[in-house]
C-alpha positions as CSV (number, residue, x, y, z in Angstrom):
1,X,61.9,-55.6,38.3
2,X,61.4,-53.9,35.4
3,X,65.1,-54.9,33.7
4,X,63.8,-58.5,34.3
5,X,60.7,-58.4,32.7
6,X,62.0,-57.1,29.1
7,X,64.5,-60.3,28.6
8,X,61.7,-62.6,29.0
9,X,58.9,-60.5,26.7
10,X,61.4,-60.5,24.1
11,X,61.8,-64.2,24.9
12,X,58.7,-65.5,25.0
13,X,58.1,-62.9,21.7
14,X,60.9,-64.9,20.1
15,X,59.2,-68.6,21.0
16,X,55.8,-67.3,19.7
17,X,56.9,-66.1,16.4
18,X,59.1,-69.8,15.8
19,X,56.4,-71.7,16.7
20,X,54.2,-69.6,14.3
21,X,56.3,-70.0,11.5
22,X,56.8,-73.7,12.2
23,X,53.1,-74.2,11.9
24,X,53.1,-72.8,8.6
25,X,54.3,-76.4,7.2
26,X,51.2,-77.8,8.5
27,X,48.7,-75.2,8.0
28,X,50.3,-75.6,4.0
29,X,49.5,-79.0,4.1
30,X,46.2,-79.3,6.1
31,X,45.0,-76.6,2.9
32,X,46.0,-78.5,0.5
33,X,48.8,-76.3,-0.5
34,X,51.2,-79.6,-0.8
35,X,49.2,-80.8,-3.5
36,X,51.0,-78.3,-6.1
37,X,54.2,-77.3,-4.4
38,X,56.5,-79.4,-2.1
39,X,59.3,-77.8,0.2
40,X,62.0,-78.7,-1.9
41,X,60.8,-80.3,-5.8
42,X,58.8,-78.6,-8.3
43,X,55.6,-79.8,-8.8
44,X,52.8,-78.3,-10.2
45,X,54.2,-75.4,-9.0
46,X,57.0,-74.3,-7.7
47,X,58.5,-75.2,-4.7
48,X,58.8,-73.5,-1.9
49,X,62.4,-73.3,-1.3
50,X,62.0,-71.6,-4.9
51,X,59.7,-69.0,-4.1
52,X,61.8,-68.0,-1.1
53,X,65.0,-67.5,-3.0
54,X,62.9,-65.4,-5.8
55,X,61.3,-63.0,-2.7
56,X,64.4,-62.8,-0.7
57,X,65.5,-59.8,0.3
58,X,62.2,-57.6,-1.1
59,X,60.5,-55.8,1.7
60,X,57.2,-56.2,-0.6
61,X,57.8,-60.3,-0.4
62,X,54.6,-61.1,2.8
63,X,51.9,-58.7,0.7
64,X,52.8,-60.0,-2.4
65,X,53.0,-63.7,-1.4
66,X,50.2,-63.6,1.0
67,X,47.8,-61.3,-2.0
68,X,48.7,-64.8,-4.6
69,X,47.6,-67.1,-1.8
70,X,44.1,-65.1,-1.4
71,X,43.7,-63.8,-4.2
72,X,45.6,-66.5,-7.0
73,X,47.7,-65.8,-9.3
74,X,49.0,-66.1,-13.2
75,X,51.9,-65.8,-15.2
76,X,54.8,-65.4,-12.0
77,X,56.1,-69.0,-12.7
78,X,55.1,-69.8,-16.4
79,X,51.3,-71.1,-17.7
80,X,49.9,-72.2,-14.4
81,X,47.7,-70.3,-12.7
82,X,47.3,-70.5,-9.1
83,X,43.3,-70.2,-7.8
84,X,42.8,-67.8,-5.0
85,X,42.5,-70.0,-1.6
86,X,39.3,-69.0,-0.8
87,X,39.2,-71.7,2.7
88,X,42.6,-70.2,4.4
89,X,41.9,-67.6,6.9
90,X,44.0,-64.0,6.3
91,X,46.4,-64.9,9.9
92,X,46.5,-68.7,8.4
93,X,48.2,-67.6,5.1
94,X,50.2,-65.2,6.6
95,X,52.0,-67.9,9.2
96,X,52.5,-69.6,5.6
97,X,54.1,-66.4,4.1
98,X,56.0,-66.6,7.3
99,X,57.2,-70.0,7.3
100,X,57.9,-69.8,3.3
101,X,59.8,-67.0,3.3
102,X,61.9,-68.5,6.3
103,X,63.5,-71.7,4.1
């Protein structure tokens, strides 16, 4: 019974955490995050598919990333500074560290 239950724990662990990071995309653009950065494009800031490719690889990438969404930041990506998102709740920005760090 036991050998049974692991394959599906790890399973539905597996579902959870897609569908987690999937949301990130919505919970990005139900926050407003969209109106500086776009998947793809620079905007305001810079895009997402940008920021990824800058963090990659760093085990520090979630803290940092989710500590500039809470907290804003200035000077990583020029002149701009990005204000804190006071709104988003702590598990909220980190599905969006999540699904950002996954493009």
């Amino acid at each position: 019974m036991k050998t049974r239950v692991l394959p599906l724990l790890v399973a539905t662990l597996a579902a959870t955490t897609t569908a987690m990071a999937g949301d990130g995309k919505a919970i990005a653009t139900d926050n407003g995050c969209m109106a500086c950065h776009s998947p793809g494009e620079p905007m305001i800031g810079p895009s997402f598919a940008k920021i990824a490719a800058r963090y990659k690889g760093q085990a520090d990438a979630p803290t940092v990333l989710f500590q500039s969404i809470k907290g804003g930041s200035r000077g990583k990506w020029g002149v701009m500074v990005m204000k804190p998102d006071t709104k988003l709740s702590d598990d909220d920005a980190r599905v969006v560290v999540d699904w950002l760090l996954a493009h």
